[in-house]
N, C-alpha and C positions, 0 to 999 in steps of 0.2 A: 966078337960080334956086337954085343953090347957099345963098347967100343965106338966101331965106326957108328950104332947109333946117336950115340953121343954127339960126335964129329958133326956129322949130319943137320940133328938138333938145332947144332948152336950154330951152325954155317946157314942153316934157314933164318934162325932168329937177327942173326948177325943183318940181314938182308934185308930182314921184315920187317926190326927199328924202324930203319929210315921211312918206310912206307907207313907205319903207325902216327911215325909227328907230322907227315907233311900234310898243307891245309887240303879240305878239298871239301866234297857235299856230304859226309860224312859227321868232318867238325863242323860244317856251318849249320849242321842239320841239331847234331847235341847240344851247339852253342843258343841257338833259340829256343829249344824247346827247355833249358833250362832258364832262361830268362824271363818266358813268357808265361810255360806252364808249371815251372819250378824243376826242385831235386827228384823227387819220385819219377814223373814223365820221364825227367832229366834219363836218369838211370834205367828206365823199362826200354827207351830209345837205343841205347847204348848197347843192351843185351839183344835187343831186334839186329842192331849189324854186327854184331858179333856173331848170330847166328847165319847171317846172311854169308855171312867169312868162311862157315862150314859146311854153308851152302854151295859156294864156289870152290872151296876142296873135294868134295864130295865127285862133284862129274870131272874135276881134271882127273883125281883119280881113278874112276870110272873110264878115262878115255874122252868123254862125249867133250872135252877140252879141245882136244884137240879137231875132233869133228867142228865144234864152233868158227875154231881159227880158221879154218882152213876151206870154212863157210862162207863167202860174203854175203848171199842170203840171207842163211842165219844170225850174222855178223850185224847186218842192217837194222833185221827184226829188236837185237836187243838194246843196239846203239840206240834207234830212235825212237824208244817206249823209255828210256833213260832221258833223252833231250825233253821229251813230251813231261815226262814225270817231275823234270827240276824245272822247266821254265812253267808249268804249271803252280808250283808251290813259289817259285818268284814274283808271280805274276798277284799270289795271293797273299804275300809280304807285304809288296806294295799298295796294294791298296787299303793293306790294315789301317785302322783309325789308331789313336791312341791307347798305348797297353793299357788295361788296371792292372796290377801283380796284384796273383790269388793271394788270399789272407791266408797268414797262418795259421795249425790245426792246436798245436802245443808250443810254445817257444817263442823267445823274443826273437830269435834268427832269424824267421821268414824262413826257413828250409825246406819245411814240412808246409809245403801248400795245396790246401783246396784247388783242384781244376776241374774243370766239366770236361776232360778230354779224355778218353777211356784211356787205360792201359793197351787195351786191344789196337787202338789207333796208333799210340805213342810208342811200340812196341812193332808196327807193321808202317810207320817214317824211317823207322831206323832199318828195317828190313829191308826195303823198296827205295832208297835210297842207295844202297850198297848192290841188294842183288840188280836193279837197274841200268848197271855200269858194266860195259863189257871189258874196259882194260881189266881187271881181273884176272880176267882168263886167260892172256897174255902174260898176266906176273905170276900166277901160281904155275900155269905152262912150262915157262920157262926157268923159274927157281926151281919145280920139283925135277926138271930133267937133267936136269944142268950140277942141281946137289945132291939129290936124292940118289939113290942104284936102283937101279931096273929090277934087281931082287930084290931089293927090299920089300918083307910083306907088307898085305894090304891094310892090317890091323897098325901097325908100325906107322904107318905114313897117316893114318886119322889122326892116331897121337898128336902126331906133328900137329895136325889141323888143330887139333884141340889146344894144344900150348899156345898157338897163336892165333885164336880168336880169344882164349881166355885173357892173354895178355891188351889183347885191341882193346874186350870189355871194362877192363882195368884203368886203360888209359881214358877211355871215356868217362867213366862214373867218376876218373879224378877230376876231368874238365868239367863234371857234372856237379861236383863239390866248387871247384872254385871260380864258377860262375854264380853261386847262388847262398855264395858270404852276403854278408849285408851290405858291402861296400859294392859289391857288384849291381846287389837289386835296386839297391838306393841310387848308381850311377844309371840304370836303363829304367827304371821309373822318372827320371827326369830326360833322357833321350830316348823313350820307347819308339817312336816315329821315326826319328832316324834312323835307329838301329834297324827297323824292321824295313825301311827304306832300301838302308845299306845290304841286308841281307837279302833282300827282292834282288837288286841290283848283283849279287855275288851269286844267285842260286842260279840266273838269269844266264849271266858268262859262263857259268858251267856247264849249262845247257851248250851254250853254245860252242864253246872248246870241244863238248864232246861231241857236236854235229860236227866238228871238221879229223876227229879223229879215223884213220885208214887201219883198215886190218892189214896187221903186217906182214 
């Protein structure tokens, strides 16, 4: 029994990779907020969608996943408070002025930086960015039915959840580390404007790719 949890496990993770590297509002969200507001932010962002991760394991296992899917109503509801949410925060890139990068607390790295941006906030972008998104429900949907067994208990499949959000958390705080080397902060203290340009411009398309995405 053990066993096929194993199997299971590593046939989810095998899947999940790919879904961990690919870009999306996710990294562009850790990618800024460590630029802007440093590694701390950086990192409390990180743990915000990682939780967000367990958040959308949680009701596929529950069921209410599939209630969603099979929703267009509800489908709609959460597609378009996701479009509102990124093209909001695009719209709020763009029109940033020039960064100052917060001064450091201890250290010649800049890592450790003063920001005026709560935890609380920096911590509910990276939440509300991921829970925002209804493809999710679609990829946990279909991975857990597809690799998981119908018996498997319910304790058994959180596991799972937890392996891979833990892992998501990981892969952000590393993005969150090397964005916010000195070579980094020293390259977007000299293009802050663009970047946050760029990044207006990228939260913007995402918006919008996901106002043309159809429940399938």
């Amino acid at each position: 029994m053990v066993h096929q949890y194993l199997i299971e496990l590593t046939s989810l993770m095998a899947i999940f990779a790919f879904a961990i590297v690919s870009p999306g509002a996710d990294l562009a969200m850790v990618m800024r907020q460590a630029m802007v507001h440093g590694r701390k932010q950086a990192i409390i962002t990180s743990f915000g969608v990682g939780t967000s991760l367990m958040f959308h394991v949680t009701y596929t296992i529950l069921g209410l996943g599939l209630i969603i899917s099979q929703s267009i109503y509800l489908f709609n509801i959460v597609k378009w408070l996701g479009v509102a949410y990124l093209i909001y925060i695009g719209i709020k890139a763009l029109r940033a002025g020039k960064t100052e990068l917060p001064t450091a607390e201890g250290g010649e790295d800049g890592v450790r930086a003063k920001s005026d941006q709560t935890g609380l906030k920096a911590f509910t972008l990276g939440f509300a960015a991921n829970a925002l998104n209804p493809k999710p429900v679609f990829f946990f949907l279909s991975i857990f039915s597809t690799v998981v067994h119908a018996h498997t208990p319910v304790g058994i499949k959180f596991g799972y959840g937890l392996v891979m959000a833990s892992c998501l958390i990981l892969w952000f705080v590393g993005v969150s580390l090397f964005m916010t080397t000195p070579r980094m902060r020293a390259a977007f203290q000299r293009a802050s404007q663009w970047i946050d340009r760029t990044s207006g411009v990228v939260f913007i398309a995402l918006g919008i790719k996901l106002a043309t995405e159809k429940a399938a």
